[in-house]
N, C-alpha and C positions, 0 to 999 in steps of 0.2 A: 471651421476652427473655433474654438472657443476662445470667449475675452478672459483677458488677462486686466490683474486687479494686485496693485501695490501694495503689501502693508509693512511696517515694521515689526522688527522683532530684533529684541535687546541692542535695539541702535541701527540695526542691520536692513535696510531697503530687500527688500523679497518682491519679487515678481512670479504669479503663479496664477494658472488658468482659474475662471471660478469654479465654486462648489469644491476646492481644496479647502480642507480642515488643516486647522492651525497646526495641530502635530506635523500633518504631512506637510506645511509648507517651513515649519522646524527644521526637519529633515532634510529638505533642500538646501537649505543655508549651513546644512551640519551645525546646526544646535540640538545639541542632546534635550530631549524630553524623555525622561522614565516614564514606563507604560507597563500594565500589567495584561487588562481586560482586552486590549486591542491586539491584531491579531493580521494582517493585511490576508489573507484567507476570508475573513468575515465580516459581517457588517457593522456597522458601529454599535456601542453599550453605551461606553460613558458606566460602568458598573461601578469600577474599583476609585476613581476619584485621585489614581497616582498621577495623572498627569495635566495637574489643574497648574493653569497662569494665571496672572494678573492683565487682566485686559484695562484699556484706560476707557473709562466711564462708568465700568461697570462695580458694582457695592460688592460682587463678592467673585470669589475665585469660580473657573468658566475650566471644566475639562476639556481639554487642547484636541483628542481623538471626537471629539463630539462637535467643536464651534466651530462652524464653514468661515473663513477669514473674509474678510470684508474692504473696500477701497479705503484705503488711509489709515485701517485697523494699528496702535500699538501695544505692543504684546510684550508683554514683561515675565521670563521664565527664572528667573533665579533670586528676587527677591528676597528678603527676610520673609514676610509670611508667607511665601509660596513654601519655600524649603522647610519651614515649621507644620506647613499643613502637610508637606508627602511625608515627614521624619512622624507624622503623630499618624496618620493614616498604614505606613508601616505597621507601624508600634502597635496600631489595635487588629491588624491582621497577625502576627506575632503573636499576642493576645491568646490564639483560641486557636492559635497553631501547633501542632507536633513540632518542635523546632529541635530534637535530636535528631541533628545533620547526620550525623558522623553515621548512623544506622539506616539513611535513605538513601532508593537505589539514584535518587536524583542528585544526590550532595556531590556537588561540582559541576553540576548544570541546571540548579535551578535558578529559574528571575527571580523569586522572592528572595534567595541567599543573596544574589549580588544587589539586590534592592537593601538589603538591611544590611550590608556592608558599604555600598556605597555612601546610605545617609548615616551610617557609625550610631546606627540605635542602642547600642549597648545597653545599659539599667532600661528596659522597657519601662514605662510610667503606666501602662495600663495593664500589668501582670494577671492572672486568676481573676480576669473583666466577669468569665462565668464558669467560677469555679463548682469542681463536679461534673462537668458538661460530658455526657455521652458519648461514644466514638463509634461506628461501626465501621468492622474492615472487612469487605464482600473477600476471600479469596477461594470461593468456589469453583470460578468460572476457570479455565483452563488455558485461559490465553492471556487475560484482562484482570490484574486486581487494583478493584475501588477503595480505598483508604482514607474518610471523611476526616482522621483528625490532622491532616494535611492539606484538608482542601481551603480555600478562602474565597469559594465563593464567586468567580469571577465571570461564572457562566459561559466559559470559551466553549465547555465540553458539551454545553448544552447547544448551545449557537451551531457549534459544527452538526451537532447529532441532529440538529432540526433541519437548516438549513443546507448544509453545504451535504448530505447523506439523506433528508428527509426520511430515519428512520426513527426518530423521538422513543429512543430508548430511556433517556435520560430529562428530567425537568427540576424545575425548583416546587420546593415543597417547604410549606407552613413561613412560618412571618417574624422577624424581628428576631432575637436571639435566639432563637429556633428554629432560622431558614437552613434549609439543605440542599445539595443537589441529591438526587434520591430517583428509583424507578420506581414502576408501577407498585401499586402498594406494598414498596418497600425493598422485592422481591430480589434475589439475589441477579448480577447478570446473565447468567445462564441461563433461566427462567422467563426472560422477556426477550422483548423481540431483536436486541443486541446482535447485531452481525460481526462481532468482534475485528471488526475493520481499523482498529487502533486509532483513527485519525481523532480522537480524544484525545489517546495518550499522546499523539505528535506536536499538538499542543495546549497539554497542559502544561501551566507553567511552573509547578510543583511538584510532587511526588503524590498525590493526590490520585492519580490513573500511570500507573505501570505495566508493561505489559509483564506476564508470569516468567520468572526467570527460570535457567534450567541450565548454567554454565555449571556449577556445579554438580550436580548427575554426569554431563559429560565430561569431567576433568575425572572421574571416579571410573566412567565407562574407560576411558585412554588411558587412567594408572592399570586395570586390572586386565595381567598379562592372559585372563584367557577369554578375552572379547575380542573379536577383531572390528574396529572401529569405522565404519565406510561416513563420507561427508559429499554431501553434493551441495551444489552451488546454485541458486538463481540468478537470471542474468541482469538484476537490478541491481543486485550485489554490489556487484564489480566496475559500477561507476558511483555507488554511492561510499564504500566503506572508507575510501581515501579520507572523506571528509570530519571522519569521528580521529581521522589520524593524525589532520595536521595539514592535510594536502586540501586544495581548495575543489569548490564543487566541481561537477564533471570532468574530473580527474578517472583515465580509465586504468583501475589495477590489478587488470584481472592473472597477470603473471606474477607478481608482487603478492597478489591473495594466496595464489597455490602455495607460494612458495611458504609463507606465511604457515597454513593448515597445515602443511609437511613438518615442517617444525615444532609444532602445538604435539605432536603422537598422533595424526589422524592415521589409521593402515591403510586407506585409500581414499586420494580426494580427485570426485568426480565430477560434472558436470551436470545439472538441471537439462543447462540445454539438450543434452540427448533424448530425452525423453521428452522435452517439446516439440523435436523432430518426430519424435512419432507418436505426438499426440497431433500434428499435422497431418499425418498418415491415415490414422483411425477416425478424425473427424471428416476430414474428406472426406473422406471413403463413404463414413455416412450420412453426411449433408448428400453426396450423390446417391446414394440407395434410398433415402424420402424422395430428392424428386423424381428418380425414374419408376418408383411403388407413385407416384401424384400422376405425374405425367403417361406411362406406359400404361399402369396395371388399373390406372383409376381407383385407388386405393384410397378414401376419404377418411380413412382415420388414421392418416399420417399425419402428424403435428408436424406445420409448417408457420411462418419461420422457424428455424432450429435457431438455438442461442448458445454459445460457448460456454463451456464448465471449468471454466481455469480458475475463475476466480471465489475462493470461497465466501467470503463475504459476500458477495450476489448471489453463493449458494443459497447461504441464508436468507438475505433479506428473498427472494424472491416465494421461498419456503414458507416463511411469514406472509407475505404482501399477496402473490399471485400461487396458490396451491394451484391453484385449475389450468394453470397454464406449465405445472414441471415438466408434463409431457414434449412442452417443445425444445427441454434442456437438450444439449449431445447427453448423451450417456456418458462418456470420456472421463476417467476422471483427469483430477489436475496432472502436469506431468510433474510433481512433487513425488504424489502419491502412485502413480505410475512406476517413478522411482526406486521408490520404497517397496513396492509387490514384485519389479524382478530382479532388484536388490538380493531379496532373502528367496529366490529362484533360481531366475536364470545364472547372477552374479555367484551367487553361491555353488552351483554346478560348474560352472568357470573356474573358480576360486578353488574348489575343493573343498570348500569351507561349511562343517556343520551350520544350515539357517538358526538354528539355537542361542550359536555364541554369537552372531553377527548383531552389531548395535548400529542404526540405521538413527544417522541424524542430518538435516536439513538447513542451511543457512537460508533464507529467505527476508526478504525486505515485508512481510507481514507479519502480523500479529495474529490472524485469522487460521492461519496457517496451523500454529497451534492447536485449536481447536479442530480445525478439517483432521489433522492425525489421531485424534481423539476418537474421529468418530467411530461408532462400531461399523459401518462399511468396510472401514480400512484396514482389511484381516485378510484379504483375501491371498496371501501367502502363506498361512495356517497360522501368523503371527500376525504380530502390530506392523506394518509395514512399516511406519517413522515412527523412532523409538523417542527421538525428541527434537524440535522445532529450535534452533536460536534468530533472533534476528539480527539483520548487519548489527544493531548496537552492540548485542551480546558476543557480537564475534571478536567487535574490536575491544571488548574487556578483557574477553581472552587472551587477545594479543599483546596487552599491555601488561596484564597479568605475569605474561608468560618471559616480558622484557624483551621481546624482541623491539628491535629499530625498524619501523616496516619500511621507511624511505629508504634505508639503505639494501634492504634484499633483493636476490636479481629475480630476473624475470623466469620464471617456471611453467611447465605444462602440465596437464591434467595428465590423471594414470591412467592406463589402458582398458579395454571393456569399459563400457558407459562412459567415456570419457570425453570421445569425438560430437563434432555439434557443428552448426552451419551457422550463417548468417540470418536466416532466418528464423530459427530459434534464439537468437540474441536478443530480438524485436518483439521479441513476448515480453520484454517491460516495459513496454512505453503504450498506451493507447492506440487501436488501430495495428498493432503490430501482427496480433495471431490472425486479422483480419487477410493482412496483407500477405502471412506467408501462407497460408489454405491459399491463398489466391494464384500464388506462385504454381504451387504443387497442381492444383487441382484443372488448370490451363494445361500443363503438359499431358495430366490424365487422359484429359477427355481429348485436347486435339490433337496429342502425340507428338507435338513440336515444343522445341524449345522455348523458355521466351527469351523473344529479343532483351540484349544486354539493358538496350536502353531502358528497356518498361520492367526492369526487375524494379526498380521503385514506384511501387502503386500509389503515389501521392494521392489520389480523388479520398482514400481512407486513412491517412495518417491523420488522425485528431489531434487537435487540440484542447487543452480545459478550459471547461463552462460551454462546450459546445458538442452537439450532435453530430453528427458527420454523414451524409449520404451519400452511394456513390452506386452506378449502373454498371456492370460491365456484359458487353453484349459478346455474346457465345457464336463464335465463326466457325468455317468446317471442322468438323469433328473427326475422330477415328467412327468408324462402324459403329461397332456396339455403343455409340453415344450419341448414335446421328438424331433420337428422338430431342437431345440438347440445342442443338443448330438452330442460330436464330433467335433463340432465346435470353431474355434479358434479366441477369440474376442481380436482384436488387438486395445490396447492400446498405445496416447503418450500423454506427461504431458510436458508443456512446459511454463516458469514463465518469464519475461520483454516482453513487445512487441515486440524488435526485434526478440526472438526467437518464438514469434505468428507468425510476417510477414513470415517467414520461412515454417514453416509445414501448413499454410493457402496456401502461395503460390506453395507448394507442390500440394494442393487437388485441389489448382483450375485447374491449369494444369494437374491432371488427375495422376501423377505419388507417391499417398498417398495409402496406403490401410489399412485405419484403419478402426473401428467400432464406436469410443468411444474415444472424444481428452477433456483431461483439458487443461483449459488457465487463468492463473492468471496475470493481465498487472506489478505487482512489482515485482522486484526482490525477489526471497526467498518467493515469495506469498504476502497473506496481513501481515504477521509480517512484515514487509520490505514497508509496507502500506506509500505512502506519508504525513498523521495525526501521524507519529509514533514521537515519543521524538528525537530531534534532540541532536548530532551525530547518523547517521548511519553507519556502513559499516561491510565490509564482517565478522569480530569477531562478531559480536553486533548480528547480524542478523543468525548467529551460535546458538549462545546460547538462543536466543529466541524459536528457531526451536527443540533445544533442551528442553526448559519446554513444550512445546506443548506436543510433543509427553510422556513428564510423564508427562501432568495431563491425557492424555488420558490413560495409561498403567494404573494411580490408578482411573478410573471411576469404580462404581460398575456395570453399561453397558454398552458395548461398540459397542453394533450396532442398527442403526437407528429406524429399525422396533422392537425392545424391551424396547423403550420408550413407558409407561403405558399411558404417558401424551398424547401423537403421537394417538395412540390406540383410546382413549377417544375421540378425535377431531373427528376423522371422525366416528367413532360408534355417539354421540351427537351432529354431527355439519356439517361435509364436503361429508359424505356419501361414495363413493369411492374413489378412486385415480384417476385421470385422470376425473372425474364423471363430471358433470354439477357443482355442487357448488364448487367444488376444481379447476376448470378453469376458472369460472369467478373472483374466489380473487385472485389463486395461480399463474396464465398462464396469460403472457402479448405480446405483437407482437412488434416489430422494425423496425427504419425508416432508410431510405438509404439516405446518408448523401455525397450532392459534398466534392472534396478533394481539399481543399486548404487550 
C-alpha cells in the first residue's frame, strides 16, 4: 500500500497517497482547479499554465497538474494573483484564437468557452498579440478536420497521437510565435500516417480537431421523397448516446434510439449488430480454413496468426506500420461495411427497392468509420455501400435539431430484415468482445455441442484498457471433419489502443508471437471509448459503458452468432455458404500497404 502524506489546501487538511499531484489532490477535496493541457487519459504537460497555485515557500506560481504534493505542503488556489495569472493566460490564448463561437461545431462544449466565461475576460488586454498571423484549415481528409486558428497549443492531440496510439501523426513544429501543431512536412491528414481514430478530436478541448460532419446531407437525403433512407446502428451507440442527451453514462437506450431515428424520417432503422453476427460466421469460418490448410494440408503460406478486421483505424495504422504482415488480416470486412454491400443487395431485392435510390447511412461511435466508407473497396454493390458515416455526437444533434425529448420516448424495436442480432454481436463494442463471440460460434462448430450456459462468458478474453489480454482455450472431442482440431490449443490475445497493437504486431513480426487468433480494437476500451463517442471521456465513463454492453448482452434472448434466424435466412435465400463465392464478393475485401510518414 502506499504512504499517505497530509497537505493543505485553501485551509482544508487533504490526505492522499504519495506521488498525487496537487490537482489531483484539489479534486479530492472538491476544490475546483481549471485545467486545459491535462487530461487523465495522459501523462502530465504542465503546457497551458491554467492551473497554476500558489504554493507557500515558493517565489512563483507552480502548475497544480504537474507538482507531486508533499508532507505539510500549503497550497493556496484562489488568491488574487493566482486568478490574475489564469484571467491573463486566458486572455493571451484568446489572443490568437478564432473566438467566433457562434460558427464552431464546438460552441457549447468547449473548455476554453467555459474557461473565458468563467474568468469574465471580456475586453481581452492582449488583442491582435500577432496580428496578420496565418491559419491553416486541413479539410481534406474525410473523417477528421484540423483547423489551426482554433487551436492553442496545448498538445493533448499530440500526447494522445504519440502516446496513448503511438501513431505520431501529429507533432509540434517551429518556436515562439510560430509554434504549431502540424504534420509531416505540413502535409494534409490524409497524406500521412493518421489512422483517423478520432481519439484527438475526443480530447481536444476546442474546436481545433472535429471530426467531418455530414447531418446535413442526411437531413437532405430524409427531406427528398425519392430516396428511401436505411440507418444502421452500432452497438457502442446505444450505451453511449444517452449521455450527449442528458442521461448519465452507461445508460442503455437502445429502444429510446429507435424510437428516436423513427421520428427523424429514417425509412428503415436497422441494426449493425446483424452483420456482426455474421461477420462471426465468415471469420470463423476462416480462422478455421488457415488452420486446417496449416494443420491438414501443410500449406506454409497460410498467414497465421489471423487478426480481426473490424476495426478501421488498425486498418490503417497496420497498412502504415506492418505492410508485410496484411496477409494475416481476416479478409472480412467491418460489419458496417458489410452492411452497407447487402444494404443495396440483398435489402433491396427484399424491399423491392431500386439500389439507386437507397441512401445507406451508419451511426457509429468512430470517426474512422468515415473514412473506411470512403474507401474505394467499398463498392462492391455496384455503388458506395455507406453513403454517409454520423457519429453518436452527430446523431444526438440530429435529435435535438429535430426537438424531440428523447427521455420521454418509448421504448422501440428495430425494423425487419437486417434487423435481428444476438448478444454476441452487442459485445463487438467493448474490447475482447469479437474475441469472445468467434469463441462462442466456433466451439459449437467444431464440437457440435452447445456451450455450457455457464461458459457463455469467456472472461480469460474480456480486456481491459492499458492492457494486453492472453487466454488458451484447449480444443476437446470434435465432430469428424474437425477431429485434425482435438487437443489442440488455440492461443488467443486481445489487445485495445494502438500502442498496445504496435506491441504484440511487433512481437509476430519478429517471429517471437505464437498465437492462433489476435483481436485488435485501435480505442481504448474498444469502440465504446470510439473517437464519435459524447465528449468527456475517460477511464470512469468508458467503465460503465462496458459495463451496459455486457448486460444488454446477458438479457438477449440469443446469444450466439450462428442462432440468429435472420443470419440463417441470408445465406439459405441469398449468400449461399460462408466463405462461398457470393459471401466474398460483398462480405471479403483486400488492403493496401501504405508509406510511413
Amino acid at each position: 500500500m502506499a504512504n499517505k502524506l497530509t497537505l493543505q489546501i485553501d485551509g482544508i487538511d487533504v490526505t492522499v497517497p504519495e506521488d498525487t499531484t496537487i490537482l489531483a489532490a484539489a479534486r479530492k477535496a472538491n476544490i475546483h482547479i481549471p485545467s486545459l493541457c491535462y487530461h487523465e487519459d495522459l501523462c502530465v504537460a504542465g503546457n497551458c499554465r491554467v492551473c497554476v497555485v500558489e504554493v507557500s515557500g515558493s517565489k512563483t506560481l507552480v502548475a497544480s497538474c504537474a507538482m507531486p504534493a508533499s508532507e505539510g505542503m500549503q497550497v493556496f488556489t484562489n488568491t488574487g494573483k493566482v486568478r490574475l495569472a489564469r484571467k491573463h493566460i486566458v486572455e493571451l490564448l484568446l489572443s490568437e484564437h478564432n473566438a467566433d463561437c457562434t460558427k464552431c461545431y464546438k460552441n457549447g462544449n468547449c473548455e476554453l468557452q467555459f474557461l473565458a466565461s468563467e474568468m469574465l475576460t471580456g475586453d481581452h488586454l492582449f488583442l491582435d498579440l500577432v496580428p496578420g498571423k496565418k491559419y491553416t484549415i486541413d479539410r481534406f481528409n474525410s473523417a477528421i478536420i484540423k483547423d489551426d486558428s482554433r487551436c492553442i497549443r496545448c498538445q493533448r492531440c499530440v500526447r494522445t497521437c504519440e502516446e496513448l496510439q503511438s501513431v505520431s501523426a501529429l507533432d509540434v513544429a517551429y518556436k515562439g510565435d510560430k509554434m504549431k501543431i502540424s504534420t509531416f512536412f505540413e502535409n494534409p491528414l490524409f497524406e500521412v500516417v493518421c489512422t483517423n481514430c478520432g481519439q484527438c478530436v475526443n480530447r481536444c478541448p476546442t474546436g481545433a480537431l472535429i471530426e467531418k460532419n455530414y447531418v446535413d446531407p442526411v437531413w437532405e437525403a430524409i427531406y427528398d421523397k425519392t430516396k428511401h433512407v436505411v440507418v444502421q446502428t452500432a452497438p457502442a451507440v446505444r450505451i453511449a448516446l444517452g449521455e450527449a442527451l442528458g442521461l448519465p453514462p452507461g445508460k442503455i437506450v437502445t429502444g429510446k434510439m429507435v424510437a428516436a431515428l423513427k421520428r427523424l424520417g429514417f425509412d428503415s432503422v436497422l441494426d449493425t449488430d446483424f452483420t456482426a453476427d455474421l461477420t462471426i460466421i465468415e471469420e470463423g469460418h476462416e480462422l478455421l480454413s488457415r488452420l486446417k490448410r496449416v494443420l491438414v494440408d501443410k500449406d506454409t503460406t497460410v498467414a497465421l496468426p489471423m487478426t480481426t478486421s473490424c476495426s478501421p483505424g488498425w486498418i490503417k495504422f497496420i497498412e502504415h506500420t506492418f505492410p508485410e504482415l496484411l496477409p494475416n488480416l481476416s479478409s472480412c470486412k467491418s460489419p458496417q461495411q458489410m452492411f452497407g454491400a447487402l444494404t443495396k443487395t440483398y435489402y433491396a431485392q427484399k424491399r423491392g427497392v431500386d439500389p439507386k435510390n437507397i441512401i445507406s447511412v451508419s451511426v457509429m461511435p468512430c470517426t474512422a468509420k468515415k473514412f473506411e466508407a470512403d474507401r474505394p473497396e467499398m463498392r462492391s454493390s455496384g455503388y458506395k455501400d455507406v453513403d454517409y458515416v454520423l457519429t453518436t455526437r452527430e446523431l444526438a444533434i440530429m435529435i435535438k435539431q429535430a426537438g424531440l425529448d428523447f427521455q420521454s420516448l418509448p421504448n422501440e424495436s428495430f425494423d425487419s430484415i437486417m434487423g435481428s442480432s444476438t448478444g454476441a454481436a452487442v459485445i463487438f463494442g467493448t474490447t475482447g468482445g469479437v474475441m469472445e463471440a468467434a469463441l462462442r460460434t466456433a466451439y459449437e462448430i467444431v464440437t457440435g455441442r452447445e456451450v455450457p450456459f455457464e461458459k457463455l462468458n469467456i472472461t480469460p478474453v474480456r480486456g481491459t484498457e492499458g492492457e494486453v489480454r492472453e487466454a488458451t482455450i484447449k480444443i476437446e472431442k470434435t465432430k469428424p471433419e474437425w477431429k485434425f482440431l482435438e487437443g489442440v490449443e488455440l492461443k488467443c490475445v486481445v489487445a485495445n489502443g494502438l500502442a498496445h497493437a504496435k506491441r504484440v504486431m511487433q512481437n509476430v513480426k519478429d517471429g517471437t508471437a505464437n498465437y492462433h487468433f489476435i483481436e485488435i480494437m485501435a480505442c481504448p476500451g474498444g469502440c465504446l471509448g470510439g473517437g464519435g463517442q459524447p465528449i468527456p471521456t475517460n477511464p470512469e465513463i468508458r467503465a460503465k459503458r462496458k459495463s451496459a454492453i455486457y448486460e444488454e448482452d446477458m438479457g438477449m434472448p440469443i446469444r450466439k452468432s450462428h442462432e440468429n434466424p435472420e443470419v440463417a435466412e441470408i445465406y439459405k435465400d441469398f449468400l449461399g455458404e460462408p466463405l462461398g463465392h457470393k459471401s466474398h464478393e460483398l462480405l471479403h475485401t483486400h488492403y493496401t500497404p501504405r508509406k510511413r510518414y
